[in-house]
N, C-alpha and C positions, 0 to 999 in steps of 0.2 A: 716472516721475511726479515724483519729490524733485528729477531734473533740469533740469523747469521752471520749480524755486523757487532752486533752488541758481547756477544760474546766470547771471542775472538780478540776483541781489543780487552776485554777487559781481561781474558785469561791470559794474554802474552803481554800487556802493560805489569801486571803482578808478577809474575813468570821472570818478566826480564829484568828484575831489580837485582842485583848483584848478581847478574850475569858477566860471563867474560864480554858480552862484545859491549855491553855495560861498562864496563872496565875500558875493554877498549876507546867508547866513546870519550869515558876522560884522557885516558893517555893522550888522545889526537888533541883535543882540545887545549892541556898541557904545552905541550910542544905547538902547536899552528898558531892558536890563540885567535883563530879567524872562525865563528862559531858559525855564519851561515855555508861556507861551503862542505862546512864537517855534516852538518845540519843535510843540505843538497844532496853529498854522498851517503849518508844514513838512509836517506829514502830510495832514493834511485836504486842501490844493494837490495834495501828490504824489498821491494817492489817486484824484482828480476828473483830474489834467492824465493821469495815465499808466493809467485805467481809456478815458479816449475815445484813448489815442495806438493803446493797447493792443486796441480794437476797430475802429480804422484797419487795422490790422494784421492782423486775424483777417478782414476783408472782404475787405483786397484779395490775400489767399492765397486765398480759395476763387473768385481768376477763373485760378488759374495752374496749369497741371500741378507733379506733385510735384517733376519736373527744371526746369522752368524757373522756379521759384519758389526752390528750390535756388541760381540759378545768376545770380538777382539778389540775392540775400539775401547772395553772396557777394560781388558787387560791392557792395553798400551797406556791407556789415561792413570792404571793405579802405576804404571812402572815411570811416570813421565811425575805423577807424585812423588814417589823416591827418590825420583834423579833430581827433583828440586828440590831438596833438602843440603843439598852434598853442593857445597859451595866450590863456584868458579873460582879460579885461580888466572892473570892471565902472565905471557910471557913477556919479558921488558923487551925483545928484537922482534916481536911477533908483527909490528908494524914499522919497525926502525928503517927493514929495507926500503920499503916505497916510500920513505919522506922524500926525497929526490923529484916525488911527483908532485906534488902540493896538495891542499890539505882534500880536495874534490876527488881526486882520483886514488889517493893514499888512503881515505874514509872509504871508498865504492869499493876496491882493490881486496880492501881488508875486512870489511866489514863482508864483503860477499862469502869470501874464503872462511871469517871465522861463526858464520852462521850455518855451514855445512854444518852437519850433523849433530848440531845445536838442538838443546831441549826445546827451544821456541822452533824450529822449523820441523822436527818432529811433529811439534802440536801443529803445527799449520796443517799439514799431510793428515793430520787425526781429523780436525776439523770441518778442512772441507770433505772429506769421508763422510762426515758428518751430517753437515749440513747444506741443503738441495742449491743455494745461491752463491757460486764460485768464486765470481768479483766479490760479494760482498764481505763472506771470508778470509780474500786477500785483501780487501779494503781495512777489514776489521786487523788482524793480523799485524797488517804495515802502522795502522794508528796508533796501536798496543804498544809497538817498537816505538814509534816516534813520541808519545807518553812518557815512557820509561827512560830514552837517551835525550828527547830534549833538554829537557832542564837541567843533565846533570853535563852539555857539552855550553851551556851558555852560565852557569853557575861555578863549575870546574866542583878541586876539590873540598868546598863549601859545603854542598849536599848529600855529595857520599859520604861524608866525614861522619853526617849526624844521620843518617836513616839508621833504623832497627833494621839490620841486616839478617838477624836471624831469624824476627819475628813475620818479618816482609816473606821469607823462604818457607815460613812453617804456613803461612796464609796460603800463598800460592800452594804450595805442596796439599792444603785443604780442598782449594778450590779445583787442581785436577782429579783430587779422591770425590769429589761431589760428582763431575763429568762421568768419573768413573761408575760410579755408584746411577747412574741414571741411564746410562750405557746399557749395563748390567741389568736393569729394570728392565729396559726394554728388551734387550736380549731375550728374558725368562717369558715377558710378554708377547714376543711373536711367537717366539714357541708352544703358548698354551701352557705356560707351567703356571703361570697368573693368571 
């Protein structure tokens, strides 16, 4: 059960470090300089974007046997490795329109949109596929995020400055080939090939 909490924060807390909405959290932070409504918007977004990624995810496992659901889950996780390798980039007007809202609804606004088809809300949708405890998955999922963007909207550009940004992408890009790689085990194992 604590495994569909546990791992989940810890795969999208690593996942999301030099991510764009990463990026985006300093931008907001930059500009607002108000870190708990940034902070507020961060979750309330993650909450809504990876409660619907996360019940994508819970549909389209109940059309697939336990092996062959298995054995896409592993192909998605090694492709979700590669995509973490390949550094975010974000845009400087990607949030400029909604500062007009303030920093609550400019963070929810933005962060909602730029989480759409984001490597972490991918993994959400992988995850809870994955794993039988929904809530706990989006619980896990949204703490990952909140991990990853707290500190760097209440420290600014102090912590981004200095993380190994490369070596933070090659871990995570690790730790979805290991998801991948246990996917793939079990995959081989409903089938009897193990």
């Amino acid at each position: 059960m604590f495994e569909s909490l546990l791992v989940p924060t810890g795969i999208v807390a690593i996942a999301e470090i030099g991510d764009k909405t990463q990026l985006l959290a300093l931008l907001l932070a930059a500009r607002f300089r108000k870190p708990w409504p940034i902070i507020a918007g961060i979750l309330v977004a993650t909450l809504a974007n990876h409660a619907a990624a996360g019940a994508v995810g819970s549909w389209v496992a109940s059309f697939f046997s336990a092996a062959t659901l298995s054995a896409l889950l592993a192909v998605a996780f090694f492709a979700v490795a590669l995509w973490t390798l390949v550094p975010d980039k974000l845009d400087d007007d990607e949030a400029s329109g909604f500062k007009r809202y303030g920093p609550f609804l400019t963070t929810l606004v933005a962060f909602f949109l730029a989480e759409m088809g984001d490597k972490t809300q991918v993994a959400t949708v992988m995850l809870a596929a994955q794993y039988p405890h929904f809530w706990l998955v989006i619980l896990g999922t949204t703490l990952g995020m909140l991990l990853a963007n707290v500190p760097v909207v209440l420290a600014g550009n102090f912590a981004a400055e200095r993380l190994p940004l490369t070596l933070i992408r090659r871990v995570a890009a690790c730790a979805f080939g290991v998801l991948a790689l246990i996917a793939g085990y079990q995959a081989l194992h409903l089938s009897g090939l193990v």
